[in-house]
The first five atom37 places (N, CA, C, CB, O) and aatype in JSON, in Angstrom:
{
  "aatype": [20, 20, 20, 20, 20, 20, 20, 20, 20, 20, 20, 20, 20, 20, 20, 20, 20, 20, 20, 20, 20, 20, 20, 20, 20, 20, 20, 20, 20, 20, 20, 20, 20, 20, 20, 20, 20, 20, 20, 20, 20, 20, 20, 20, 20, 20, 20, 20, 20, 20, 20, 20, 20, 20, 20, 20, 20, 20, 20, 20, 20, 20, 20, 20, 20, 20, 20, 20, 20, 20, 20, 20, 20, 20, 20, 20, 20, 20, 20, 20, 20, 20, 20, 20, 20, 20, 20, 20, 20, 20, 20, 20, 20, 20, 20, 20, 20, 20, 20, 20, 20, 20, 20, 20, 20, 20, 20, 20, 20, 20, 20, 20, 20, 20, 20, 20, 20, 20],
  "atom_mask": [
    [1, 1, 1, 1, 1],
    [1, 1, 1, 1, 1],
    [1, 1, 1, 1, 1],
    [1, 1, 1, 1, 1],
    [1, 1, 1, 1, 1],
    [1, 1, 1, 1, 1],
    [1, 1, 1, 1, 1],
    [1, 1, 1, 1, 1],
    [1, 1, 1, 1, 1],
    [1, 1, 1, 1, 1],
    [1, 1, 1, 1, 1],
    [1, 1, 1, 1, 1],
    [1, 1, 1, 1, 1],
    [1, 1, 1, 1, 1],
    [1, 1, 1, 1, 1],
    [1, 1, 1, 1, 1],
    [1, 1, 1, 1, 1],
    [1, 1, 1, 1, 1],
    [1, 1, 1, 1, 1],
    [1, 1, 1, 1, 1],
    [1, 1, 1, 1, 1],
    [1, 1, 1, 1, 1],
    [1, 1, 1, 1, 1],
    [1, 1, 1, 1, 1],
    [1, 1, 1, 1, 1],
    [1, 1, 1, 1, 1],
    [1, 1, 1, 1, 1],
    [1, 1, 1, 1, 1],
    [1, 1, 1, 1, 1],
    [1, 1, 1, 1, 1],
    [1, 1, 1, 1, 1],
    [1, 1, 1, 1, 1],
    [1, 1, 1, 1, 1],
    [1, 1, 1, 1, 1],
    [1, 1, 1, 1, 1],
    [1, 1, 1, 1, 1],
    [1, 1, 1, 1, 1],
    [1, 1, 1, 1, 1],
    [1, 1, 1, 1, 1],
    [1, 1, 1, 1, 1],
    [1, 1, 1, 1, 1],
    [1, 1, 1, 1, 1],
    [1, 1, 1, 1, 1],
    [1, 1, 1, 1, 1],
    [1, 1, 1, 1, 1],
    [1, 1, 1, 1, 1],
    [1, 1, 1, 1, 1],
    [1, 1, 1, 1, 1],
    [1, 1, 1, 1, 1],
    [1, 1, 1, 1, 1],
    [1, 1, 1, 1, 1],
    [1, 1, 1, 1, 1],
    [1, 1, 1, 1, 1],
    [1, 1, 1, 1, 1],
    [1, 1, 1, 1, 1],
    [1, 1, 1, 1, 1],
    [1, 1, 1, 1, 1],
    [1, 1, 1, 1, 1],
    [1, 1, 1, 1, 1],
    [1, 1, 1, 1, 1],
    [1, 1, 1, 1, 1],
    [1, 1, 1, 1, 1],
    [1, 1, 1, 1, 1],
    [1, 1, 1, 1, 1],
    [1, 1, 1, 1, 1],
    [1, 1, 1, 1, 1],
    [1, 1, 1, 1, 1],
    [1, 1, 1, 1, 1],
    [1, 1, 1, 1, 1],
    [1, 1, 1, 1, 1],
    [1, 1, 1, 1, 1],
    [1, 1, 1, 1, 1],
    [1, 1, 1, 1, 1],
    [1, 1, 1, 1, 1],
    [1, 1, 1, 1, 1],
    [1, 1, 1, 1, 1],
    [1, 1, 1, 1, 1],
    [1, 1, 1, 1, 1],
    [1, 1, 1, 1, 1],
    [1, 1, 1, 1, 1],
    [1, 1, 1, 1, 1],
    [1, 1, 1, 1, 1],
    [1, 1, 1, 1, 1],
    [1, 1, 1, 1, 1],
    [1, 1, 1, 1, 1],
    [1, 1, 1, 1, 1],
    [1, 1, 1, 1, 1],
    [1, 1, 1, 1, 1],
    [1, 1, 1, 1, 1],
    [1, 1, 1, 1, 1],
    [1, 1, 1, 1, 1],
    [1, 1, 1, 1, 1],
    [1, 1, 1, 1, 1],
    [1, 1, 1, 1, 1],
    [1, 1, 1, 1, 1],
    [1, 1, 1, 1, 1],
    [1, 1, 1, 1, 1],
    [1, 1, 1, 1, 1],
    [1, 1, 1, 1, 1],
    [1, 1, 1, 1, 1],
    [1, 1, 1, 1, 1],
    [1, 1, 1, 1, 1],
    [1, 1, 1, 1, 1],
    [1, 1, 1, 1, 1],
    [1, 1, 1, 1, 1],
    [1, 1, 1, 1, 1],
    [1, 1, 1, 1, 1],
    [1, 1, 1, 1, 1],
    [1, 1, 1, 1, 1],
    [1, 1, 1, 1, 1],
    [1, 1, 1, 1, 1],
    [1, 1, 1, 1, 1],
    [1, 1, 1, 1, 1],
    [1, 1, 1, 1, 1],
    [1, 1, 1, 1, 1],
    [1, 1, 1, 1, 1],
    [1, 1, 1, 1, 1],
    [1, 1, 1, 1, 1]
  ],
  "atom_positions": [
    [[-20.19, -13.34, -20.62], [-20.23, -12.06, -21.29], [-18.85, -11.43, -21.21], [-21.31, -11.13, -20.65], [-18.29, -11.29, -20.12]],
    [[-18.39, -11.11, -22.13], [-16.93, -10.33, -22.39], [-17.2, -8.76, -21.63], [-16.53, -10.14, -24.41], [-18.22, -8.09, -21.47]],
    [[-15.91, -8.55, -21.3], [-16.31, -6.95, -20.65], [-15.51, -6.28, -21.34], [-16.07, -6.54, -18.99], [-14.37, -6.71, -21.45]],
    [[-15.87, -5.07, -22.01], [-15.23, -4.42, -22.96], [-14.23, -3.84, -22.47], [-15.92, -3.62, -23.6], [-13.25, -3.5, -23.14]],
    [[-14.39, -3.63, -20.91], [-12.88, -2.45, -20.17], [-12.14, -3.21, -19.81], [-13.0, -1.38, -18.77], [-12.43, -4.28, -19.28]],
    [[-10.87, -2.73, -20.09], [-9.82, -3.73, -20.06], [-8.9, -2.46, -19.54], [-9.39, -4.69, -21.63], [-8.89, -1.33, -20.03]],
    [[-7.91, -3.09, -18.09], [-7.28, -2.35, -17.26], [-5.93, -3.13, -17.4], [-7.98, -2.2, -15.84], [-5.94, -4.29, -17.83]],
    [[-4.61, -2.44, -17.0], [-3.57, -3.15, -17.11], [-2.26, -2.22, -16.29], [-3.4, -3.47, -18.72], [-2.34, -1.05, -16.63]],
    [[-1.44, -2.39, -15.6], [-0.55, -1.61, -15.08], [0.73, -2.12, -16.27], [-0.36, -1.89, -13.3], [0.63, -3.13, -16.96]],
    [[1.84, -1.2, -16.29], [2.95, -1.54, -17.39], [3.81, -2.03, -16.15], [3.68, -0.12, -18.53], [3.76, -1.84, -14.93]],
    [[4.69, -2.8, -17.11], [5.74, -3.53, -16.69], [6.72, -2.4, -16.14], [6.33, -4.46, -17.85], [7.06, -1.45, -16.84]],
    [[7.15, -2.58, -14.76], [8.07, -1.74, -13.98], [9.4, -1.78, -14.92], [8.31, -2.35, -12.37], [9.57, -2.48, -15.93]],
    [[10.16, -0.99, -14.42], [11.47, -0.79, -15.08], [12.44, -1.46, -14.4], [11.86, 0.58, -15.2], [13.56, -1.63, -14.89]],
    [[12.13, -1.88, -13.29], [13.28, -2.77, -12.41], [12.23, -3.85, -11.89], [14.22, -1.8, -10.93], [11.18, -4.16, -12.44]],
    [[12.67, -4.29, -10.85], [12.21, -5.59, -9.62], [13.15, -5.74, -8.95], [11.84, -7.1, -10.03], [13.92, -6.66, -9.2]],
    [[13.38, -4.79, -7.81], [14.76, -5.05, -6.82], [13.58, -6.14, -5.84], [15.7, -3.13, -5.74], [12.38, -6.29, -5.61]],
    [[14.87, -6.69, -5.52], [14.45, -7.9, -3.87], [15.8, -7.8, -3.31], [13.98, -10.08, -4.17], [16.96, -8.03, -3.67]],
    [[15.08, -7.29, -2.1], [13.43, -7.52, -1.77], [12.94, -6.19, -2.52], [12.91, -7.56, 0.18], [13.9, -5.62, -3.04]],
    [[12.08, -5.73, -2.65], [10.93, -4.94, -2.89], [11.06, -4.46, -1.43], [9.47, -5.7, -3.43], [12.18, -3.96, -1.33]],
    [[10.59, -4.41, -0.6], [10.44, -4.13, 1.01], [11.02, -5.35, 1.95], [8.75, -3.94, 1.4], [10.82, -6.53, 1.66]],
    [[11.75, -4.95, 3.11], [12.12, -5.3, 4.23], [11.72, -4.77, 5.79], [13.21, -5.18, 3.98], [11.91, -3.65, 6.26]],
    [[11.09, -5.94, 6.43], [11.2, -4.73, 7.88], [11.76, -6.07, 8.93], [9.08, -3.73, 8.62], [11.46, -7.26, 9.0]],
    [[12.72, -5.18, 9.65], [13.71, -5.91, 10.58], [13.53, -5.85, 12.42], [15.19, -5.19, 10.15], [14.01, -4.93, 13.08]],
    [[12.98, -6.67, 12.86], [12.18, -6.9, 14.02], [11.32, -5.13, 14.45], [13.44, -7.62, 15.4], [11.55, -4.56, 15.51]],
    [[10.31, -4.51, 13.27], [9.52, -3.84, 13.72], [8.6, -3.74, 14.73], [9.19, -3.73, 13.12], [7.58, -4.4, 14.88]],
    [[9.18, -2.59, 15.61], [7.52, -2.6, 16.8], [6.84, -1.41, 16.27], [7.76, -2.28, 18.91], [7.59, -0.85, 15.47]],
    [[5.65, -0.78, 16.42], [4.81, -0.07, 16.07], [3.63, 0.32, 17.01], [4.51, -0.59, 15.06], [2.62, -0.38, 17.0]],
    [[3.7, 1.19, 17.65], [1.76, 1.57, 18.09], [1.86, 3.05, 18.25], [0.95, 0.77, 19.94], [2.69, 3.65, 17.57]],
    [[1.15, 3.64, 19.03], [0.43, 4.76, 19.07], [1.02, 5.29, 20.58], [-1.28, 4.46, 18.89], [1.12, 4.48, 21.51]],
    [[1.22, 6.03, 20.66], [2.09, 6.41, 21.95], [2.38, 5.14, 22.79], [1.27, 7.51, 22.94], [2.35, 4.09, 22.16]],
    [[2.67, 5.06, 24.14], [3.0, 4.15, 24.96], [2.37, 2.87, 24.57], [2.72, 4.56, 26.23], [2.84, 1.8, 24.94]],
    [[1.52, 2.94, 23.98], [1.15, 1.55, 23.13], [1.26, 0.62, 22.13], [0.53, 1.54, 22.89], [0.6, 0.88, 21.12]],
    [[1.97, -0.49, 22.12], [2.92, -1.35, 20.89], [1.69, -2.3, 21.02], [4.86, -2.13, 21.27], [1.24, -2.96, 21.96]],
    [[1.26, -2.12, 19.61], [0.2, -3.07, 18.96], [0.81, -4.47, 18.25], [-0.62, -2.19, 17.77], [0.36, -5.61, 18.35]],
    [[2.37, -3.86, 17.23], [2.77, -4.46, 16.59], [4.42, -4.76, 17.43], [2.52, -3.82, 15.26], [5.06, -3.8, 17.87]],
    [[4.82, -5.87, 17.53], [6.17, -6.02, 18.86], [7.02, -6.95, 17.7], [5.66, -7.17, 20.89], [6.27, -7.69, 17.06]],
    [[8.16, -7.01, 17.42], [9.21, -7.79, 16.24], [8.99, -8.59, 15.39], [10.11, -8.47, 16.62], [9.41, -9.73, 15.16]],
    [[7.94, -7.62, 14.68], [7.77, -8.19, 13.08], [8.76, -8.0, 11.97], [6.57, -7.58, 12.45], [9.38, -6.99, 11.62]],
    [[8.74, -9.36, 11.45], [9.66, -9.72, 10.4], [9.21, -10.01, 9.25], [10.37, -10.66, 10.69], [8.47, -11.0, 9.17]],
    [[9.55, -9.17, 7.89], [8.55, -8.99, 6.81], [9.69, -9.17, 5.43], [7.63, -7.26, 6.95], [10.57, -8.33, 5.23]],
    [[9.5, -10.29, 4.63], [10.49, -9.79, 3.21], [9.64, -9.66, 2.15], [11.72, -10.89, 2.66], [9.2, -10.75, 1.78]],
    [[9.25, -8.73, 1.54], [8.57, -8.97, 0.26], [9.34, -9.14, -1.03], [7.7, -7.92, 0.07], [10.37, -8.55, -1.35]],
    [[8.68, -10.02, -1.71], [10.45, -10.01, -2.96], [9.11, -9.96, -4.16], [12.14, -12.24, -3.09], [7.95, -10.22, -3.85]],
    [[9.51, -9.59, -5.43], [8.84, -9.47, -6.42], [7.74, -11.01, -7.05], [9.98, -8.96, -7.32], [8.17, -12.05, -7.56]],
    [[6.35, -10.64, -6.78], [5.63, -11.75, -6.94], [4.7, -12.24, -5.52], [6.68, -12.8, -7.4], [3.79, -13.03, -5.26]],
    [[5.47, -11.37, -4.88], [4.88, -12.0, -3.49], [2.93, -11.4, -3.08], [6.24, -11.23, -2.0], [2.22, -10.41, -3.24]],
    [[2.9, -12.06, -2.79], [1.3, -11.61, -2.36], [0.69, -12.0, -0.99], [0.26, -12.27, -3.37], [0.69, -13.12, -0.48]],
    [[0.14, -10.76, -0.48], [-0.08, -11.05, 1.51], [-1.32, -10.92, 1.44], [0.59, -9.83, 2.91], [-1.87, -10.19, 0.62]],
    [[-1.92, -11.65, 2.31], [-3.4, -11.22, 3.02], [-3.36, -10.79, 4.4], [-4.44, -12.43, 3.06], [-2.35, -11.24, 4.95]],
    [[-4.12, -10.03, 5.23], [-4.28, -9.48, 6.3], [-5.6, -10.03, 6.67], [-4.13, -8.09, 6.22], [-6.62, -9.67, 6.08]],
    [[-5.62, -10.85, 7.58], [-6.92, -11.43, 8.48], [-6.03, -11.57, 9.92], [-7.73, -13.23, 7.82], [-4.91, -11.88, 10.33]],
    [[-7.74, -10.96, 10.51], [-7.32, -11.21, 12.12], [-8.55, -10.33, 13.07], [-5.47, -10.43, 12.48], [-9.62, -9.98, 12.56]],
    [[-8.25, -10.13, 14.23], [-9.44, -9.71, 15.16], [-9.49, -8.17, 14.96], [-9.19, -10.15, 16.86], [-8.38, -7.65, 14.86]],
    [[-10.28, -7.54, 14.9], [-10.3, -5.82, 15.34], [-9.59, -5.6, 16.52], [-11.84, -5.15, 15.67], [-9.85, -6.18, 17.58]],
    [[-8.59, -4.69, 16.36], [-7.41, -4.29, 17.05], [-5.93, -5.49, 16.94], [-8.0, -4.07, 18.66], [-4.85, -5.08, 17.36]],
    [[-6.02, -6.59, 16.51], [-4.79, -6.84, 15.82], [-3.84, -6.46, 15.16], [-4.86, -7.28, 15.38], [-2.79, -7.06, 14.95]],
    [[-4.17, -5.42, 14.79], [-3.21, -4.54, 13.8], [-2.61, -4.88, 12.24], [-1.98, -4.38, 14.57], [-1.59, -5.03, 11.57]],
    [[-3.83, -4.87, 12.22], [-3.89, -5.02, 9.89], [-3.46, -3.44, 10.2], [-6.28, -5.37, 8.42], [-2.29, -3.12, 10.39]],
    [[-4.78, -2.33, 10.21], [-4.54, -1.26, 9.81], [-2.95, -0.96, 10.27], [-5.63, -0.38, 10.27], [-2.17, -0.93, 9.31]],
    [[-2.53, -0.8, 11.19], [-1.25, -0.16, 11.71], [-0.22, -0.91, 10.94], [-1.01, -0.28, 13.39], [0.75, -0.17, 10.77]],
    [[-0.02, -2.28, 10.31], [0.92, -2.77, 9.91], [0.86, -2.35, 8.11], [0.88, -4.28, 10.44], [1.88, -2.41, 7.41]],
    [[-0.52, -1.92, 7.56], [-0.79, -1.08, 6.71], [-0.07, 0.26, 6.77], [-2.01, -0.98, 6.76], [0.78, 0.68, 5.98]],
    [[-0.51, 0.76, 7.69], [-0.04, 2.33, 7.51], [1.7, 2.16, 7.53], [-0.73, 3.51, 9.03], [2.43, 2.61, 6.65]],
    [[2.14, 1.46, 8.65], [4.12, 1.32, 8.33], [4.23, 0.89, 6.9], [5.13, -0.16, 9.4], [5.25, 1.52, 6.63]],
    [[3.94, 0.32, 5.87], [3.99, -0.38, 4.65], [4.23, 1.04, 3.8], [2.53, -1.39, 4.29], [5.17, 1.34, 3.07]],
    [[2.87, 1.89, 4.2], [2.87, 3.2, 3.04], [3.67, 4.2, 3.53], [1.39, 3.94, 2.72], [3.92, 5.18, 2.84]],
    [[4.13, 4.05, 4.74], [4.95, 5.27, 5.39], [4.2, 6.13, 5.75], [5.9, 5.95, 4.63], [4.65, 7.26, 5.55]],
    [[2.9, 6.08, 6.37], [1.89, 6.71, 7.23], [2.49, 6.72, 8.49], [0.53, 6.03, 7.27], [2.63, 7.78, 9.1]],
    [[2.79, 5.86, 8.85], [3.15, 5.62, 10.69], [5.11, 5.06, 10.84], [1.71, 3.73, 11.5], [5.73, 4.23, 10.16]],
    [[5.37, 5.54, 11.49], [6.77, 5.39, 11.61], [6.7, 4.52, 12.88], [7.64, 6.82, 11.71], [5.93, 4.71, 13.82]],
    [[7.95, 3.17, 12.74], [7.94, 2.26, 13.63], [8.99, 2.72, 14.78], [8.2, 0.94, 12.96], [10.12, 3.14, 14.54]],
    [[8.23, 2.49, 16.48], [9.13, 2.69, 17.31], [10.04, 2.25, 17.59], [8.9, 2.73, 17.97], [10.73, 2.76, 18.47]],
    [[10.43, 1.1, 16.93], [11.7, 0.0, 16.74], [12.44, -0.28, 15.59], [11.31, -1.24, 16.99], [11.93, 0.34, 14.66]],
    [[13.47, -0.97, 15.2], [13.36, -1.3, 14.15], [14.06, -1.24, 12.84], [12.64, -1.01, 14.13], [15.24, -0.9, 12.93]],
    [[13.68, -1.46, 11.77], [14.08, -0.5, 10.56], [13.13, -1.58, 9.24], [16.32, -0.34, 10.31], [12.96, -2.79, 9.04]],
    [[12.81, -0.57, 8.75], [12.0, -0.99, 7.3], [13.09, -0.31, 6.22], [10.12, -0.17, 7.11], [13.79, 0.68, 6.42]],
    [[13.02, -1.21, 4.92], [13.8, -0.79, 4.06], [12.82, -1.14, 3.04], [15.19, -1.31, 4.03], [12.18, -2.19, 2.95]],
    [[12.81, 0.03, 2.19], [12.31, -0.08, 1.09], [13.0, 0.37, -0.22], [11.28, 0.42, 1.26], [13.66, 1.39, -0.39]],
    [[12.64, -0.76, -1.28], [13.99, -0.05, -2.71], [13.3, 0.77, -3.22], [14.66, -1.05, -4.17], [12.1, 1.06, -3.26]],
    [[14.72, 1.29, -3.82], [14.81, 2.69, -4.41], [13.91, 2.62, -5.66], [16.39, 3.15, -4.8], [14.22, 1.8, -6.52]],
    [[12.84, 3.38, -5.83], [11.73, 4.05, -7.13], [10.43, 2.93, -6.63], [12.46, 3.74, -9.36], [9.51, 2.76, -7.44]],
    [[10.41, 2.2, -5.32], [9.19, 1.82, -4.85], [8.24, 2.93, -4.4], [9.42, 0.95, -3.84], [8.69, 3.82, -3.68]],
    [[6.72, 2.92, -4.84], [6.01, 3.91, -4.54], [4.62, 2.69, -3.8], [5.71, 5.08, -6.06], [4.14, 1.82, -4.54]],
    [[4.35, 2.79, -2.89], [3.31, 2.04, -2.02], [1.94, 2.96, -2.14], [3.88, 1.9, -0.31], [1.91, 4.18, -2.26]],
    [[0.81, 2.07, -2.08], [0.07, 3.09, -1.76], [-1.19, 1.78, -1.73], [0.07, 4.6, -2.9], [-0.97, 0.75, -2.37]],
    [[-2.45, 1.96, -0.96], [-3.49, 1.26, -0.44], [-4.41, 1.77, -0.8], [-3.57, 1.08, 0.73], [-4.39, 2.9, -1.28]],
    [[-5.78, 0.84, -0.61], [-7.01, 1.58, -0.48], [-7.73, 1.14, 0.82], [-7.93, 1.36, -1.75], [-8.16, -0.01, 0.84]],
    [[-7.9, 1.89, 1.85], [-8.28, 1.8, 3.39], [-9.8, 1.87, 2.95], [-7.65, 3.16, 4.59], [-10.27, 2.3, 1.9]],
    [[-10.57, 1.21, 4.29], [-11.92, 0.99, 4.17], [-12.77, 2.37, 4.46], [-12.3, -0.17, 5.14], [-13.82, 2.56, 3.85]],
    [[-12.25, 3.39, 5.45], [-13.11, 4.72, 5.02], [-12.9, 4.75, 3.88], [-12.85, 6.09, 5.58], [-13.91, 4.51, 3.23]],
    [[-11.98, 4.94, 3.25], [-12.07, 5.49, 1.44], [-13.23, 5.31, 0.81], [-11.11, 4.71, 0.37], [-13.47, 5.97, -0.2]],
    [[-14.22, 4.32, 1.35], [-15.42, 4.39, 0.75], [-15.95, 4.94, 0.42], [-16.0, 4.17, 0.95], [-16.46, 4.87, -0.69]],
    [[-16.16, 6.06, 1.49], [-17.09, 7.33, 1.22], [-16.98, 7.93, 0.17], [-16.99, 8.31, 2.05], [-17.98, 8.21, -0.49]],
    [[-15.2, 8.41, -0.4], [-14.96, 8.89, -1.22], [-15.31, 8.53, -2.95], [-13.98, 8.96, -0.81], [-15.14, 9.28, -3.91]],
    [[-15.94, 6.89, -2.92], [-16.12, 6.56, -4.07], [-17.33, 7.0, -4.71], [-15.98, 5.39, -4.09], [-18.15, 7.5, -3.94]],
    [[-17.76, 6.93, -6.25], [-18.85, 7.61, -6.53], [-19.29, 6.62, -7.79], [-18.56, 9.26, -6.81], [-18.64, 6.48, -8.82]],
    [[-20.42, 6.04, -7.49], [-21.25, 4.81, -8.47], [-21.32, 5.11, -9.75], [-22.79, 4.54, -8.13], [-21.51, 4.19, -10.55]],
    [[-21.17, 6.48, -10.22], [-21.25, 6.45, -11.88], [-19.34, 6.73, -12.11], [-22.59, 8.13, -12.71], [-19.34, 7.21, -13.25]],
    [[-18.59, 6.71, -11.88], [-17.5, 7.0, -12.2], [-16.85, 5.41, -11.97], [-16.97, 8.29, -11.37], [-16.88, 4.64, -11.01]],
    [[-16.31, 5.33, -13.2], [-15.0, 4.02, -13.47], [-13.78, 4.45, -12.89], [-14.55, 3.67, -15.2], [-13.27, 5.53, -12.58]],
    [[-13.42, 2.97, -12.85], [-12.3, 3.05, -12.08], [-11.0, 4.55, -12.24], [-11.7, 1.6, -12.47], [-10.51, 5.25, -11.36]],
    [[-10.85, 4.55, -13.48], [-10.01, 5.29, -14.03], [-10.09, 6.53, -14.06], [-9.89, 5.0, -14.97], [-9.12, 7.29, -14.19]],
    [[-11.91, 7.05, -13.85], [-12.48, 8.56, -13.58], [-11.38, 8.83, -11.69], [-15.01, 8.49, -13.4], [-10.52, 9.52, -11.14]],
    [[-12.15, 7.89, -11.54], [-12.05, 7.48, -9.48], [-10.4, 7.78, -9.55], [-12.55, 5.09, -8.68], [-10.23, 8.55, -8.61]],
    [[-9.34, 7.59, -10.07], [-7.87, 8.0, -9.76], [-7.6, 9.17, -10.84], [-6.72, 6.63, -9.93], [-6.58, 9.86, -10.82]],
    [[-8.49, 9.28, -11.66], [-8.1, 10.44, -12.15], [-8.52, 11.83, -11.46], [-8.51, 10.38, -13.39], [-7.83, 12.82, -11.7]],
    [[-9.47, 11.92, -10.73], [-10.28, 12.54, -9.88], [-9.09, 12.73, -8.7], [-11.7, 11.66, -9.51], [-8.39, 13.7, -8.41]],
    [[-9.18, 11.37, -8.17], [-7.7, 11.36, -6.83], [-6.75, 12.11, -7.42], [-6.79, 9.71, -6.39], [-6.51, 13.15, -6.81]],
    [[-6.09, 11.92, -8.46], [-4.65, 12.82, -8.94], [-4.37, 13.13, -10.17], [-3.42, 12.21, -8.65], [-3.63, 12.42, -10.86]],
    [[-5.01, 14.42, -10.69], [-4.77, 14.84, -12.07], [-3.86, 15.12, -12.51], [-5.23, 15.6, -12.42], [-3.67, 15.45, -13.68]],
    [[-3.05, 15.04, -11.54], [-1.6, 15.74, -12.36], [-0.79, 14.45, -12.97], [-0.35, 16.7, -11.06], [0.13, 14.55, -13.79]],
    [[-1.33, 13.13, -12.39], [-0.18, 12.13, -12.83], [-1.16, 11.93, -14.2], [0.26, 10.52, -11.64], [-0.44, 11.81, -15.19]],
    [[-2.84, 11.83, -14.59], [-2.9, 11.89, -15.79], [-2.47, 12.65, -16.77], [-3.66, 11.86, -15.89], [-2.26, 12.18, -17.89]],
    [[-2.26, 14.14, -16.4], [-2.09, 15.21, -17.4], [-0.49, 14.72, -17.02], [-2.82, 17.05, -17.12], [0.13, 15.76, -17.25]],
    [[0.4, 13.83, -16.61], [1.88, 13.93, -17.15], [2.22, 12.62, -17.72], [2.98, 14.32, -15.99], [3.32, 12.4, -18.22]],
    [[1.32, 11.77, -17.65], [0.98, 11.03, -19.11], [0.64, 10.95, -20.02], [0.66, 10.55, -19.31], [0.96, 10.13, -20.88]],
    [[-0.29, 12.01, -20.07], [-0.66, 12.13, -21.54], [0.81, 13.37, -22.15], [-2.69, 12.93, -21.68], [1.26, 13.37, -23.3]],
    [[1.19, 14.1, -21.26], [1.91, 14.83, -21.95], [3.27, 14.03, -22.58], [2.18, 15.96, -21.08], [4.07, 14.63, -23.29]]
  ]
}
C-alpha cells in the first residue's frame, strides 16, 4: 500500500567535516565520570547507534552531543550553522495519537513554521 505522506528534510547549504568532534571527552554528574576519554568524529553521512547496559551512558553521551551537559574534560567541536537536537525516551509523554508528525513539531515550535511560511 502506497502512503500518501511523504516527509523530506532539504538539502543543507554546506557539509563541513567533521560535522562534530570530541577530543578525549570525560563527562558525569558531579564527582562522578560515567563517560572517561571518548573519542568521536562525525563527518557527513555518518550514522551511530547507542546500545549498552542502563547506566552506561547513551543518555549522558546524548545530552554532550546537544549541548545539554558540558564535558568535565576535554573539548567538543562542533561546525559552524550545526543545530543538534534528539528525541529522548520521556518525550513520550509529550506525544499525542491523533496528531502527525508535522502537527507534533509544529506544536513543539511555531515560530520556525510561521518563519517558513513567511
Amino acid at each position: 500500500m502506497d502512503n500518501p505522506f511523504h516527509f523530506s528534510f532539504r538539502q543543507p547549504e554546506s557539509l563541513p567535516n567533521p560535522l562534530l568532534k570530541m577530543e578525549k571527552v570525560s563527562a558525569g554528574y558531579g564527582e562522578r565520570i560515567i563517560l572517561d576519554s571518548i573519542k568521536l568524529n562525525l563527518v557527513p553521512g555518518s550514522r551511530i547507534g547507542l546500545l549498552g547496559r542502563n547506566g552506561a551512558g547513551k543518555s549522558t553521551l546524548i545530552k554532550l552531543l546537544a549541548g545539554e551537559l558540558q564535558p568535565v574534560s576535554g573539548e567538543i567541536g562542533l561546525a559552524k550553522g550545526i543545530k543538534l537536537g534528539y528525541f529522548a525516551q520521556h518525550q513520550l509523554e509529550f506525544l499525542r495519537a491523533d496528531e502527525s508528525p508535522l502537527q507534533h513539531l509544529a506544536r513543539l515550535a511555531p515560530q520556525e513554521l510561521e518563519q517558513k511560511a513567511a
